[in-house]
C-alpha positions as CSV (number, residue, x, y, z in Angstrom):
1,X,-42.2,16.8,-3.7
2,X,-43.6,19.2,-6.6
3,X,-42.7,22.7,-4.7
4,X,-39.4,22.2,-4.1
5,X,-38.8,21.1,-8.4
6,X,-39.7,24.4,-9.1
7,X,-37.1,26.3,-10.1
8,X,-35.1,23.7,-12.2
9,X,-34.7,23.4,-15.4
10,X,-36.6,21.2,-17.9
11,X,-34.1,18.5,-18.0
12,X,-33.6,19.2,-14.5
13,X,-37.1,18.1,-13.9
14,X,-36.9,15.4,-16.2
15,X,-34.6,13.7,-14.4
16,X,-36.1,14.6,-11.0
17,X,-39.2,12.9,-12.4
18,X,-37.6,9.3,-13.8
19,X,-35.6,9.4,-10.1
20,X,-38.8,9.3,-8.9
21,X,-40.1,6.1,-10.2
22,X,-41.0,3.3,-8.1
23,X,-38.4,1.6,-10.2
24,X,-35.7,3.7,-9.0
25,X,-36.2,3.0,-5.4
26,X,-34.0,0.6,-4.9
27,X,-30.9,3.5,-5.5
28,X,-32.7,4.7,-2.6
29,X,-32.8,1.5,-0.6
30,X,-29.3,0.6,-1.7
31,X,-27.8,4.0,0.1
32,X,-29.7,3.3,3.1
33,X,-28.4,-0.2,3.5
34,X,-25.2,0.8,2.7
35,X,-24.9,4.0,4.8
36,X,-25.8,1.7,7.8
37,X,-23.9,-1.1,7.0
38,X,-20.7,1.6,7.4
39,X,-22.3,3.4,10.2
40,X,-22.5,0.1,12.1
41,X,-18.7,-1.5,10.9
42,X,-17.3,1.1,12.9
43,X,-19.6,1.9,16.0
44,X,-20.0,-2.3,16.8
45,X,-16.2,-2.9,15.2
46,X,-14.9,-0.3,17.7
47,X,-16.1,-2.8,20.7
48,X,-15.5,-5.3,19.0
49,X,-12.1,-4.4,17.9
50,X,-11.6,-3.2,21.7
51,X,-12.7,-6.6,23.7
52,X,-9.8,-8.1,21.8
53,X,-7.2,-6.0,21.7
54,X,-8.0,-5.5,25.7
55,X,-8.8,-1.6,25.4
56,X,-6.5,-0.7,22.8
57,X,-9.4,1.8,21.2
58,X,-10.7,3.4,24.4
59,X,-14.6,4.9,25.2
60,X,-13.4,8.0,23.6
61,X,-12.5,6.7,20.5
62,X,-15.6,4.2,20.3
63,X,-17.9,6.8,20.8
64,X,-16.5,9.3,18.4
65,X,-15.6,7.1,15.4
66,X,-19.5,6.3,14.6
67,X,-20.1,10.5,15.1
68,X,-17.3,10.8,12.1
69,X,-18.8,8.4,10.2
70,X,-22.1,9.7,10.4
71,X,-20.5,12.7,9.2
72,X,-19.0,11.5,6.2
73,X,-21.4,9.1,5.1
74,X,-24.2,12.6,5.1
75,X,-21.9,14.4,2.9
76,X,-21.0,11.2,0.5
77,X,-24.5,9.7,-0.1
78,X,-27.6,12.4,1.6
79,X,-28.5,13.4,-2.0
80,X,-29.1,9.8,-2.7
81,X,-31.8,9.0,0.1
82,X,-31.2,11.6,3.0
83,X,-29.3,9.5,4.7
84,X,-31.7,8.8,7.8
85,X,-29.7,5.7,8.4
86,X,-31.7,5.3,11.3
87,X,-35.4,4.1,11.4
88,X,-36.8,6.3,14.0
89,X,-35.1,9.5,11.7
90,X,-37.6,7.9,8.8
91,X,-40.5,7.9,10.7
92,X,-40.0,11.4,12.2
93,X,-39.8,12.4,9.0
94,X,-42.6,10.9,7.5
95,X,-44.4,11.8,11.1
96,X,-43.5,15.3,9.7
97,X,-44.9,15.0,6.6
98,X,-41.2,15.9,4.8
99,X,-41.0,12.1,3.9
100,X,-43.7,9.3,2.1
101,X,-45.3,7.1,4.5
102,X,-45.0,4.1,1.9
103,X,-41.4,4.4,1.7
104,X,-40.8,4.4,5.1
105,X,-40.9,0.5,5.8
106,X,-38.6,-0.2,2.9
107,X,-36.1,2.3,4.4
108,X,-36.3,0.4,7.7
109,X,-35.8,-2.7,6.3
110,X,-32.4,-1.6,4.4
111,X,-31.2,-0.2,7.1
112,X,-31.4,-3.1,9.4
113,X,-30.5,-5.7,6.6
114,X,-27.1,-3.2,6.3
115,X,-26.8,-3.5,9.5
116,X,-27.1,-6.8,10.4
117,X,-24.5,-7.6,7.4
118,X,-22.1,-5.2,8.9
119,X,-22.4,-7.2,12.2
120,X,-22.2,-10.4,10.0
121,X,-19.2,-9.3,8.4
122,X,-17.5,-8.6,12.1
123,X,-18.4,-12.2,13.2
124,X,-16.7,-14.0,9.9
125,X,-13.4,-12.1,10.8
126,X,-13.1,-12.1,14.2
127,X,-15.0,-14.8,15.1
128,X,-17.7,-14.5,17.6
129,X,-15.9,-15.1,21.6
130,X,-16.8,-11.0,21.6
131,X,-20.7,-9.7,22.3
132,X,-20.5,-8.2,18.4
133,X,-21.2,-5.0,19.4
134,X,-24.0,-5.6,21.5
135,X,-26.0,-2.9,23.6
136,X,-27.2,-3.4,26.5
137,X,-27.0,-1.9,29.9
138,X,-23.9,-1.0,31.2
139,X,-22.4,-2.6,34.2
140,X,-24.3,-0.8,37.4
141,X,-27.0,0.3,35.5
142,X,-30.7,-0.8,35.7
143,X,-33.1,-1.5,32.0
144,X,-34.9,1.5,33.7
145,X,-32.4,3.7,33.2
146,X,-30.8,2.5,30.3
147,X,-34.2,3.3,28.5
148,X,-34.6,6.7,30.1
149,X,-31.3,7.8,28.6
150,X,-31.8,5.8,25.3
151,X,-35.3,8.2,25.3
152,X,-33.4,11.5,26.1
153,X,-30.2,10.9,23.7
154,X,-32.8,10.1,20.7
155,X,-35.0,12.8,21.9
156,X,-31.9,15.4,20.9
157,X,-30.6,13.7,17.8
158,X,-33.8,14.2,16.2
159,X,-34.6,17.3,17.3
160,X,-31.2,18.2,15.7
161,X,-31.9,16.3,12.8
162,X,-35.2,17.9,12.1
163,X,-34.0,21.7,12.8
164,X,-31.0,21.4,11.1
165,X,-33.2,20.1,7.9
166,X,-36.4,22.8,8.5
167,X,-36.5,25.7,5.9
168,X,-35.9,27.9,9.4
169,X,-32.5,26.8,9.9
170,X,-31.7,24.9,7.0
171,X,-27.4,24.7,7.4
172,X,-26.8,22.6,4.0
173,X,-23.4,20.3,4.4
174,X,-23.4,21.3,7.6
175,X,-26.4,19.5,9.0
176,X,-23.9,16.6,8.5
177,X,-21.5,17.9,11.1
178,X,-24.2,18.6,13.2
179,X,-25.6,15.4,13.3
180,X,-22.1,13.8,13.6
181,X,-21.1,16.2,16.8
182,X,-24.6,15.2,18.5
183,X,-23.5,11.3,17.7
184,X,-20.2,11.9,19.5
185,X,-21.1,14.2,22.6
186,X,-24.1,11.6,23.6
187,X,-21.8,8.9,23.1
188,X,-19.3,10.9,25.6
189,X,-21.6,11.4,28.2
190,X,-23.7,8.1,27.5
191,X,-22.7,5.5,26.5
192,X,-21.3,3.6,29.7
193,X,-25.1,3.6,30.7
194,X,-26.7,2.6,27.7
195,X,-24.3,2.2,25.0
196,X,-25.8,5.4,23.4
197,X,-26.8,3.5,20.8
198,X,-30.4,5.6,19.9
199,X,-31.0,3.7,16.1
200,X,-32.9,0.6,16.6
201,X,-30.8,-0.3,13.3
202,X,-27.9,-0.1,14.5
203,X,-29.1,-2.6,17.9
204,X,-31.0,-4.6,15.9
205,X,-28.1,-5.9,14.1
206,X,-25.9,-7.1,16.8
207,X,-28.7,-8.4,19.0
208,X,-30.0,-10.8,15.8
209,X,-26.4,-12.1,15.1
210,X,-25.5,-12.7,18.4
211,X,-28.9,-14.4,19.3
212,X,-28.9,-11.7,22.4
213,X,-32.4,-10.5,22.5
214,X,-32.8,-9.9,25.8
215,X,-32.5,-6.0,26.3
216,X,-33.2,-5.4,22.3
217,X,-37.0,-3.8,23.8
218,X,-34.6,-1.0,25.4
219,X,-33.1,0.1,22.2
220,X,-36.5,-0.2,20.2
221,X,-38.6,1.5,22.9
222,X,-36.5,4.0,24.1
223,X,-35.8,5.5,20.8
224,X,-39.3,5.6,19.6
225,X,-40.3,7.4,22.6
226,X,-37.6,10.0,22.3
227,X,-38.5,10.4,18.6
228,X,-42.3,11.4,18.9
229,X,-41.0,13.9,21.8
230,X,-38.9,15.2,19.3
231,X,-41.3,15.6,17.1
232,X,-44.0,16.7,19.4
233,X,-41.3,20.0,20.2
234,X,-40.6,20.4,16.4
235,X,-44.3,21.3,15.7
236,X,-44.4,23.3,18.6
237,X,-41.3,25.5,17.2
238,X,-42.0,25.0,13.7
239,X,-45.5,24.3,13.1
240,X,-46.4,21.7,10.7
241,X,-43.5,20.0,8.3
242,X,-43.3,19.8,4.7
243,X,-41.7,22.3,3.5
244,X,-39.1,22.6,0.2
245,X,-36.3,22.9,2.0
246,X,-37.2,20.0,4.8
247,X,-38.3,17.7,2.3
248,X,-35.4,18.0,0.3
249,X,-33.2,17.3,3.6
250,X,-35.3,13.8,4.2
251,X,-35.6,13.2,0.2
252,X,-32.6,14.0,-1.3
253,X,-31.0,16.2,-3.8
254,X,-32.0,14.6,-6.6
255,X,-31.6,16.6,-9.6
256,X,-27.5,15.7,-10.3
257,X,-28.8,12.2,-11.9
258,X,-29.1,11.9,-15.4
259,X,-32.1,10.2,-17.1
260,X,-31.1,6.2,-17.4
């Protein structure tokens, strides 16, 4: 965190400093709960919204609303927290030393409690005769292969999460449309085997609410695997992490809040 603070000003640094505080965290923890909690209204309300209205949204248009979302919710709040709205995303990062191991379990947690309230929030409206948004292997398809794709689609998300935030190909704004495309191209090709879901966040939610735990081991498994593949190629391209520029990507942009 001290190489990339730099070249800022003394107030800059000032206020990079008292966003640091533990006591500031929870601004962290608060975008990361709330990032998910929109990330999952849209990719579960699209199925939910779907089951009732007997296929009035479509695959396509289930698969690319979360991508946009991802999208805008990067460019609105990734100078808060980063935006990893995903916990395997955290722990890459941490894995990659561009992010604190002792936050990394706080971020988790927000992002399942956001997503679990966002599932919540589905249920009190429309009731819950739908499955919530629940993934889970598609009709046809085996666990087996559900994971294997669950493994490969997370396996690319964060390797395009990680390039697009190293100081080799660091794209700014853009690593949000990057991230959203990825979203919407796995979900395209995806998701009638697994769901495409690859955030055990985002599973997590809908599986709790529903009380349908029994493929939730896909979604945590498979993701995790694809994640330390992920990073496993990142250090094979890029050497070892923690660089200004990547850690700034996982961190945020701190520096545009004033001292409280």
């Amino acid at each position: 965190m001290v190489s990339e603070h730099l070249s800022l000003t003394p107030l800059q640094q000032q206020q990079v400093n008292q966003f640091d505080q533990p006591a500031h965290e929870v601004r962290r923890l608060v975008a990361e709960a709330v990032g998910t909690f929109l990330l999952v209204i849209v990719a579960a309300g699209a199925t939910v919204v779907d089951a009732i209205t007997n296929g009035a949204i479509g695959r396509g248009a289930s698969v690319v609303a979360p991508g946009l979302m991802v999208t805008a919710v990067v460019l609105f709040m990734g100078a808060n927290s980063g935006a990893h709205l995903n916990p395997v995303v955290t722990i890459a990062f941490a894995i990659r030393t561009d992010f604190q191991w002792r936050r990394a379990p706080g971020y988790a947690f927000a992002q399942i409690v956001g997503s679990v309230a966002a599932v919540a929030v589905l249920r009190l409206t429309f009731g819950d005769s739908t499955r919530l948004g629940v993934t889970a292997p598609g009709v046809g398809f085996s666990a087996w292969q559900a994971l294997v794709v669950e493994a490969l689609l997370t396996f690319g998300l964060v390797s395009v999460v990680l390039g697009a935030a190293s100081g080799a190909q660091n794209i700014g704004a853009l690593s949000a449309i990057a991230a959203g495309a990825y979203v919407m191209l796995a979900g395209l090709w995806a998701s009638p085997v697994s769901g495409a879901s690859m955030n055990p966040a985002r599973s997590i939610g809908p599986a709790l609410v529903s009380g349908n735990l029994s493929d939730l081991w896909i979604y945590l498994v498979g993701p995790i695997i694809g994640m330390l593949l992920a990073c496993a190629v990142a250090q094979i391209l890029r050497g070892p992490g923690g660089g200004a520029a990547s850690s700034k990507a996982a961190q945020g942009t701190l520096s545009d809040f004033s001292p409280d």
